[in-house]
TORPASE-177709 format. One record per residue: residue number from 1; residue in one letter; x negated, z, y of N, C-alpha, C in turn. Coordinates in Angstrom, 1 decimal, decimal comma. Each point is the difference from the previous one (the first is absolute). Layout:
    n  res    n.px    n.pz    n.py   ca.px   ca.pz   ca.py    c.px    c.pz    c.py
  NUM    A       X       Z       Y       X       Z       Y       X       Z       Y
...
//
This chain:
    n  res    n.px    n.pz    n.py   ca.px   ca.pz   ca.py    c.px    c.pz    c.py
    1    X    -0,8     0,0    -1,2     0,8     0,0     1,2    -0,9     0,0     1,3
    2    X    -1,1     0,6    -0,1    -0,8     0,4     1,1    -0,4    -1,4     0,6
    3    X    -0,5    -0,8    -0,7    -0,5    -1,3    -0,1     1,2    -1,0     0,6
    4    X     1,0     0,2    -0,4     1,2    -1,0     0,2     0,5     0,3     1,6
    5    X    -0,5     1,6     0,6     0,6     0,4     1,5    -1,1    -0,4     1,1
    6    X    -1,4    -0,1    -0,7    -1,0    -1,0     1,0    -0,3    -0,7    -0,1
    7    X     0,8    -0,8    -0,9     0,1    -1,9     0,0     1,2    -0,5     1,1
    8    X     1,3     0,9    -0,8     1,0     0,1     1,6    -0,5    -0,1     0,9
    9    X    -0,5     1,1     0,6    -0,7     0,2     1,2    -0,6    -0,9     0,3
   10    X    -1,3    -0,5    -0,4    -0,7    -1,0     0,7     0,3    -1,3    -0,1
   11    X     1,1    -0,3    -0,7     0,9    -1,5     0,2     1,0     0,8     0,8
   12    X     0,5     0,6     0,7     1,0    -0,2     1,3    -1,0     0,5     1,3
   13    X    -1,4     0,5     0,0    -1,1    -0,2     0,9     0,1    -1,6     0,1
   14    X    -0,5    -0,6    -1,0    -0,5    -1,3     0,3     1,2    -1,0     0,4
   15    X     1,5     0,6    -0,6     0,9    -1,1     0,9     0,1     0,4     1,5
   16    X     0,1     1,1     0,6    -0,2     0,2     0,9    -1,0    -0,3     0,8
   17    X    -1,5    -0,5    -0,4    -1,3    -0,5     1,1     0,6    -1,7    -0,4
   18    X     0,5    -0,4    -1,1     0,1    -1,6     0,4     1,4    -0,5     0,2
   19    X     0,8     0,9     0,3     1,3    -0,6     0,8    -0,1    -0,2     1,3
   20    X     0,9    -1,4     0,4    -0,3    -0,4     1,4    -0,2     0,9     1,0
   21    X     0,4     1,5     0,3    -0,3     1,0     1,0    -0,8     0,8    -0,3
   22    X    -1,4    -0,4    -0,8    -0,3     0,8    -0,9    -1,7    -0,7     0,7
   23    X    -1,1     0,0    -0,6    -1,2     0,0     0,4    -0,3    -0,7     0,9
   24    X     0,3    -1,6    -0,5    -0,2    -1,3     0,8     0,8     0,2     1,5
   25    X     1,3     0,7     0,0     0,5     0,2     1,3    -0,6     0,9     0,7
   26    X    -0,7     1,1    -0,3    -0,9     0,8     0,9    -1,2    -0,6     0,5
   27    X    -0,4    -0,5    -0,9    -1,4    -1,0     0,4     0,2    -0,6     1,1
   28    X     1,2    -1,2    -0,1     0,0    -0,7     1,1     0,6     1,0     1,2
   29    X     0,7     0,9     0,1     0,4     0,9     0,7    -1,3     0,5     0,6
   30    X    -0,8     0,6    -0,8    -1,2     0,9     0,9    -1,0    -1,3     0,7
   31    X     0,1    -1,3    -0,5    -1,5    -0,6     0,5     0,6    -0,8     1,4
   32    X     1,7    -0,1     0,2     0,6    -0,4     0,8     0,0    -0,1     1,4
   33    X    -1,1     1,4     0,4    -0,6     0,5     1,0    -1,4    -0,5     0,5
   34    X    -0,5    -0,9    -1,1    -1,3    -1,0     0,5    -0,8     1,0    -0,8
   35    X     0,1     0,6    -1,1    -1,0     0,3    -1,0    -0,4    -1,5    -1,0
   36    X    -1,2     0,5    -0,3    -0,6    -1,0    -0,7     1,3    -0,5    -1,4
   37    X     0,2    -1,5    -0,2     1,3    -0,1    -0,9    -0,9     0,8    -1,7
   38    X     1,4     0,1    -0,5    -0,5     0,7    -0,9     0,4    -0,9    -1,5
   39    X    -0,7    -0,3    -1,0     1,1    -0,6    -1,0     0,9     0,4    -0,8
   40    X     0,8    -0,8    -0,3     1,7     1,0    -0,4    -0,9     0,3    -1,7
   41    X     0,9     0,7    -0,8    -0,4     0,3    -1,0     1,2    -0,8    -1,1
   42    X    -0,3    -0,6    -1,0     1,1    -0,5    -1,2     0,1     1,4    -1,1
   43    X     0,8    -0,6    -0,5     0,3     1,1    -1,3    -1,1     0,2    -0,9
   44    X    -0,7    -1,2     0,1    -1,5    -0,1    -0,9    -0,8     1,7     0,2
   45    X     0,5     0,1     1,3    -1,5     0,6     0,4     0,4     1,4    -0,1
   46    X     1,3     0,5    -0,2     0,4     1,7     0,0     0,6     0,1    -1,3
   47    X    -0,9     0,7    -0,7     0,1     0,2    -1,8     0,6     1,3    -0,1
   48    X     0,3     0,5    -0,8     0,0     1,4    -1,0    -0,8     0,2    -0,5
   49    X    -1,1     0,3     0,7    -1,3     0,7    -1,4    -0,7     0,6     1,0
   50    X    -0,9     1,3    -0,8    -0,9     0,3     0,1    -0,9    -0,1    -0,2
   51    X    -1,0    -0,7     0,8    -1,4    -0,3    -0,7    -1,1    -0,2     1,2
   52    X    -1,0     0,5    -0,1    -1,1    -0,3     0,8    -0,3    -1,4     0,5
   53    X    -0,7     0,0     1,0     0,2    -1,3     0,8    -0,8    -1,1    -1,0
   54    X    -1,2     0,7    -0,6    -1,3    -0,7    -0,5     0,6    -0,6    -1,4
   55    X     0,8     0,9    -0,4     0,2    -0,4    -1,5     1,4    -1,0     0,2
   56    X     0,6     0,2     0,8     1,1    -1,0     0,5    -0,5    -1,6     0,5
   57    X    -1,2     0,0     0,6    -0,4    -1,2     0,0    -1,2    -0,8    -1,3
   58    X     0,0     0,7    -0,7    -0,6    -0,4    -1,4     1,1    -0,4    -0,9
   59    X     1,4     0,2     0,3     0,9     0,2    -0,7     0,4    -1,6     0,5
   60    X     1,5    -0,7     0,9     0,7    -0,8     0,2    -0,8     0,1     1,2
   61    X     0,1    -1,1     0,9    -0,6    -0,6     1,1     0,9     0,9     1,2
   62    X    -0,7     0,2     0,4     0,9     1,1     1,6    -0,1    -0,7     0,8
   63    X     0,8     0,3     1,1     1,0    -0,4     0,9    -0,1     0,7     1,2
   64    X    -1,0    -0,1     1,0     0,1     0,9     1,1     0,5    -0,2     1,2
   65    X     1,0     1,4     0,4    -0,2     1,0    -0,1     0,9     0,0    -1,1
   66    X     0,3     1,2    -1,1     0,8     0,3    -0,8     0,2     1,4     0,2
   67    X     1,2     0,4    -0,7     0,5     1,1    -0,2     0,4     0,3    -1,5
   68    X    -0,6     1,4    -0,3     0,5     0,7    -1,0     1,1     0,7     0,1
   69    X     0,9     0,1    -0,6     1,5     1,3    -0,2    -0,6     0,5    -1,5
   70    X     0,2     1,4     0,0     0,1     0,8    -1,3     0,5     1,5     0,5
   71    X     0,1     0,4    -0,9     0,8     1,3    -0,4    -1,7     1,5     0,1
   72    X    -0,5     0,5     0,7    -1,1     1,0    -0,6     0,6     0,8    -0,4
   73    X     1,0     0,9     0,0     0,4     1,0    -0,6     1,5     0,5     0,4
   74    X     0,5     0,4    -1,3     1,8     0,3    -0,4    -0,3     1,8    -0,2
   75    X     1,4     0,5     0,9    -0,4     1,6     0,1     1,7    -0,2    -0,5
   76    X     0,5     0,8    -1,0     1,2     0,2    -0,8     0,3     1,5     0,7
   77    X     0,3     0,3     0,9     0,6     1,2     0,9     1,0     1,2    -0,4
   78    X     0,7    -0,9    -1,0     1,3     0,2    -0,7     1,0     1,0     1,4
   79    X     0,0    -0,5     0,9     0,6     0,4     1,2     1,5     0,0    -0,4
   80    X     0,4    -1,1    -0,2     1,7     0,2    -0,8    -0,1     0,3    -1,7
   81    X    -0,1     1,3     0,0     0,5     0,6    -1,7     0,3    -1,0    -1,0
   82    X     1,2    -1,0     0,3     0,6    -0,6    -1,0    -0,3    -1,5     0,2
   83    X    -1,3    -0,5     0,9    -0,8    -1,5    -0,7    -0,7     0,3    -0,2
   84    X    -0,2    -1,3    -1,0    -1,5    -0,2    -0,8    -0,8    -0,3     0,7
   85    X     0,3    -0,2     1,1    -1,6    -0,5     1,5     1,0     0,4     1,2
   86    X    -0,8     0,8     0,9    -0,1     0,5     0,7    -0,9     0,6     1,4
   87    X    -0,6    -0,9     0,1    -1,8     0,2     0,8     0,1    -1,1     0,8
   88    X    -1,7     0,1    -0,2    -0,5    -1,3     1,1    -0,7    -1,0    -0,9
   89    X    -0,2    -1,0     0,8    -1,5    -0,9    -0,9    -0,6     0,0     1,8
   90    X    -1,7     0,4    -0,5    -0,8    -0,9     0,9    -0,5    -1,3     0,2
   91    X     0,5    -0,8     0,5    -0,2    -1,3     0,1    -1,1    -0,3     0,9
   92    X    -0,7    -1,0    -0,5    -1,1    -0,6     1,1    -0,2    -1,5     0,2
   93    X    -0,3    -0,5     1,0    -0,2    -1,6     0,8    -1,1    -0,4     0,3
   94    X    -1,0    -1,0    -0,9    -1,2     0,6     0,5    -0,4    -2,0     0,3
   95    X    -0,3    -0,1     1,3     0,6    -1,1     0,7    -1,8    -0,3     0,1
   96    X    -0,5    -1,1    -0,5    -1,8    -0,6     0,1    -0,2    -1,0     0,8
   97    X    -0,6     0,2     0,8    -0,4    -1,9     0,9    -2,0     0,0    -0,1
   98    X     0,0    -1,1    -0,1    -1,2    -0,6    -0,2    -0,3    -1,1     0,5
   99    X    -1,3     0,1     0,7    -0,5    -1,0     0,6    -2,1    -0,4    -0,3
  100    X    -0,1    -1,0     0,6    -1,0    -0,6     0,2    -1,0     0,8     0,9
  101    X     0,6     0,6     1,0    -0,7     0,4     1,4     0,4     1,4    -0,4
  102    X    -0,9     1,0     1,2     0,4     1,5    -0,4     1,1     0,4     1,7
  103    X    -0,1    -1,1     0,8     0,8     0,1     1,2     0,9    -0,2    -0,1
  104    X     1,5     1,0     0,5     1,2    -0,7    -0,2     0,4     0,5    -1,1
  105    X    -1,0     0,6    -1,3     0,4     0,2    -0,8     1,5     1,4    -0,3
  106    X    -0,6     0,7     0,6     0,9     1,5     0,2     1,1    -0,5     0,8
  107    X     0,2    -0,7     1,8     1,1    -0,4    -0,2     0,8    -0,2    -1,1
  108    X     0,1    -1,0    -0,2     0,7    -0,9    -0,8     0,8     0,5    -1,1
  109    X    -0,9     1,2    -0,3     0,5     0,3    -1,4     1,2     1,7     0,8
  110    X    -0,7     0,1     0,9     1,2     1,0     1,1     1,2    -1,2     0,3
  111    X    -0,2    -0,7     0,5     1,6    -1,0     0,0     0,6     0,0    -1,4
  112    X    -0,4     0,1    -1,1     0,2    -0,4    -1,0     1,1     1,4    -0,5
  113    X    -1,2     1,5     0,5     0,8     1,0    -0,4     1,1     0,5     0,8
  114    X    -0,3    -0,6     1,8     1,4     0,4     0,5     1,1    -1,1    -0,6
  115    X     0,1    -1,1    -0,4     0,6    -0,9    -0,3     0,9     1,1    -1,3
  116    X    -0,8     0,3    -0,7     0,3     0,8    -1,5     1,5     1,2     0,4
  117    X    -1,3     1,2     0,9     1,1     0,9     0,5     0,9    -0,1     0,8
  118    X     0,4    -1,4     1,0     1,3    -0,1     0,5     0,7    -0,9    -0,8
  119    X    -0,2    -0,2    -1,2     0,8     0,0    -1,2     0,6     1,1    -0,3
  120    X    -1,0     1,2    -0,1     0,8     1,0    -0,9     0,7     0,8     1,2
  121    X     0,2     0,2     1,3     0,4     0,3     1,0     1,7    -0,2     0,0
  122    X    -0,6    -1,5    -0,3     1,7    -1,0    -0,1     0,4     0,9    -1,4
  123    X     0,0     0,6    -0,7     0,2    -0,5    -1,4     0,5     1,9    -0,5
  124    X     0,3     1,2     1,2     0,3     1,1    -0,6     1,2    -0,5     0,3
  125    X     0,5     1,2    -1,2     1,3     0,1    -1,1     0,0    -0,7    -1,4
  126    X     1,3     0,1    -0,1     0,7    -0,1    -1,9    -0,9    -1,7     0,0
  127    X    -0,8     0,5    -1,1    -0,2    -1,2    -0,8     0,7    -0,5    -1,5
  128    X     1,1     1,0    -0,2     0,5    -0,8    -0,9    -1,0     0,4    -1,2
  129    X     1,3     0,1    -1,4    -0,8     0,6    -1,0    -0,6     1,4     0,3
  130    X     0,7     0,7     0,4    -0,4     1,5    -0,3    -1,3     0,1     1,4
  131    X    -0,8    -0,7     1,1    -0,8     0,1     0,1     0,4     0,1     1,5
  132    X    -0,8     0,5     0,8     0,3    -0,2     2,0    -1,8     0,7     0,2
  133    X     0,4    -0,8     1,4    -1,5     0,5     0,8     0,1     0,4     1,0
  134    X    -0,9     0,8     0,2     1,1     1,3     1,0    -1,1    -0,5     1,6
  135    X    -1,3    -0,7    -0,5    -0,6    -0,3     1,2    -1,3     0,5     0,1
  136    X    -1,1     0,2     0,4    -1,1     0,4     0,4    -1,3    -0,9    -1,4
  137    X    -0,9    -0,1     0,5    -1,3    -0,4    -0,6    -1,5     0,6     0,1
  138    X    -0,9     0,0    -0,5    -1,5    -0,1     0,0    -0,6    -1,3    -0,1
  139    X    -0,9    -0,3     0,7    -0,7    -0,6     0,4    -1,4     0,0    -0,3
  140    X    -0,7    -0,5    -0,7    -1,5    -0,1     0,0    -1,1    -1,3     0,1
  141    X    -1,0     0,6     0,4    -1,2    -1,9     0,0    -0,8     0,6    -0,4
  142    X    -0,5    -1,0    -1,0    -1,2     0,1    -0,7    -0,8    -0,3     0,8
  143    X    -1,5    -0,5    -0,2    -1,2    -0,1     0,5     0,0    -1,3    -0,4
  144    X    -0,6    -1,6     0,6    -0,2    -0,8    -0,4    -1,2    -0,1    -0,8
  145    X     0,7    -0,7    -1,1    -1,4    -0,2    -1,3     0,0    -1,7     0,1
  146    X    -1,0    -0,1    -1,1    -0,5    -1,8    -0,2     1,4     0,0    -1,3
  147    X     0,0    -1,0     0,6     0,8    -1,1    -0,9     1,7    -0,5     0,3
  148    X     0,6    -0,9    -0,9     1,0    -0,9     0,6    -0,3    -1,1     0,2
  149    X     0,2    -0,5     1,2    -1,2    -1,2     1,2    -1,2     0,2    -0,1
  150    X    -0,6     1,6     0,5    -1,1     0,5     0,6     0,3     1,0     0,1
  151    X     1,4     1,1     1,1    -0,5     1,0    -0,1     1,7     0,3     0,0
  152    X     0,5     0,7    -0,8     1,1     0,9    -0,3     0,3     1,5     0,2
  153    X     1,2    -0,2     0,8     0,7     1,7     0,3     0,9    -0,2     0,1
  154    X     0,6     1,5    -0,8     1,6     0,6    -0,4     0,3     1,0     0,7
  155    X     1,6    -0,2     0,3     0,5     0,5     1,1     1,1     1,0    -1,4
  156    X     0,0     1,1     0,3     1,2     0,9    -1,7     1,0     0,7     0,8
  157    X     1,0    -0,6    -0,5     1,5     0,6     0,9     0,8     0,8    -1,0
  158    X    -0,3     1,5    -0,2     1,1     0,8    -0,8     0,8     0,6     0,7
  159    X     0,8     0,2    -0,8     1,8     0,5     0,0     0,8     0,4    -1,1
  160    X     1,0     1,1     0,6     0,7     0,4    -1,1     1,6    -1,0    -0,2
  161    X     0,1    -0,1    -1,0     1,7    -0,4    -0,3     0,7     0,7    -1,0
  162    X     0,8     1,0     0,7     1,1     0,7    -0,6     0,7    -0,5    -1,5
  163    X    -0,1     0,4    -1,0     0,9    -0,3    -1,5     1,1     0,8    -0,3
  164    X     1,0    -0,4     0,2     1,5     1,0    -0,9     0,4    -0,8    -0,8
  165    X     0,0     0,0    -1,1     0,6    -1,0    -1,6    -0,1     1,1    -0,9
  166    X     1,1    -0,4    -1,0     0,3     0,5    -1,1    -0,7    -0,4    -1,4
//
């Protein structure tokens, strides 16, 4: 069961970043203001998995910038007595751009992550299927390392989403 509530989860994350009011409309929304354009993202490029960047590009050919959705951790609360789930899951967004140059680089991949969180801004309350988001996030940046293009950094957006199911 545990398995089946953060696959939920991060398939109604991911319909939410690729519906038309959903990623690509923040993008063009934030760069609207004479920010550097930014490229929209396809479905190709925001997966369900967890996996490190390195072993992800050994893997199928990447796509930058891309985005990860997965589930890091399911807390069973048992808050209501009488469900079988009852808690949170922690969810995380962990959004990569890569380039050639090391300039520009950290923008870009900040457009990428405000793009992400005024997704999830849009997006509290009932999600349907037992699940709602009540709002707030964390935010992290890694340190740019080699690889990708040339030089790769991730931007990791966690959050909780509320579970009541039977």
């Amino acid at each position: 069961m545990a398995n089946r509530i953060g696959s939920m989860a991060a398939g109604k994350v991911i319909q939410r970043m690729t519906a038309p009011a959903g990623v690509n409309a923040s993008l063009a929304a934030l760069t609207a203001g004479g920010a550097a354009a930014a490229g929209a993202l396809n479905s190709s490029q925001i997966r369900s998995q967890n996996v490190a960047a390195d072993l992800a590009e050994r893997g199928d050919p990447v796509v930058y910038p891309a985005a990860n959705v997965y589930c890091e951790k399911i807390v069973n609360l048992l808050v209501e007595k009488f469900r079988t789930f009852s808690g949170s899951l922690q969810m995380a967004v962990e959004v990569r751009h890569s380039q050639d140059r090391l300039a520009g680089l950290q923008d870009a991949l900040e457009l990428y992550a405000d793009a992400a969180m005024q997704v999830l801004d849009a997006s509290r309350g009932d999600w349907g299927d037992g699940m709602y988001y009540s709002g707030g996030y964390q935010v992290g940046f890694s340190a740019v390392k080699h690889g990708g293009k040339n030089y790769i950094q991730t931007a990791k957006i966690t959050f909780e989403i509320g579970v009541s199911i039977n």
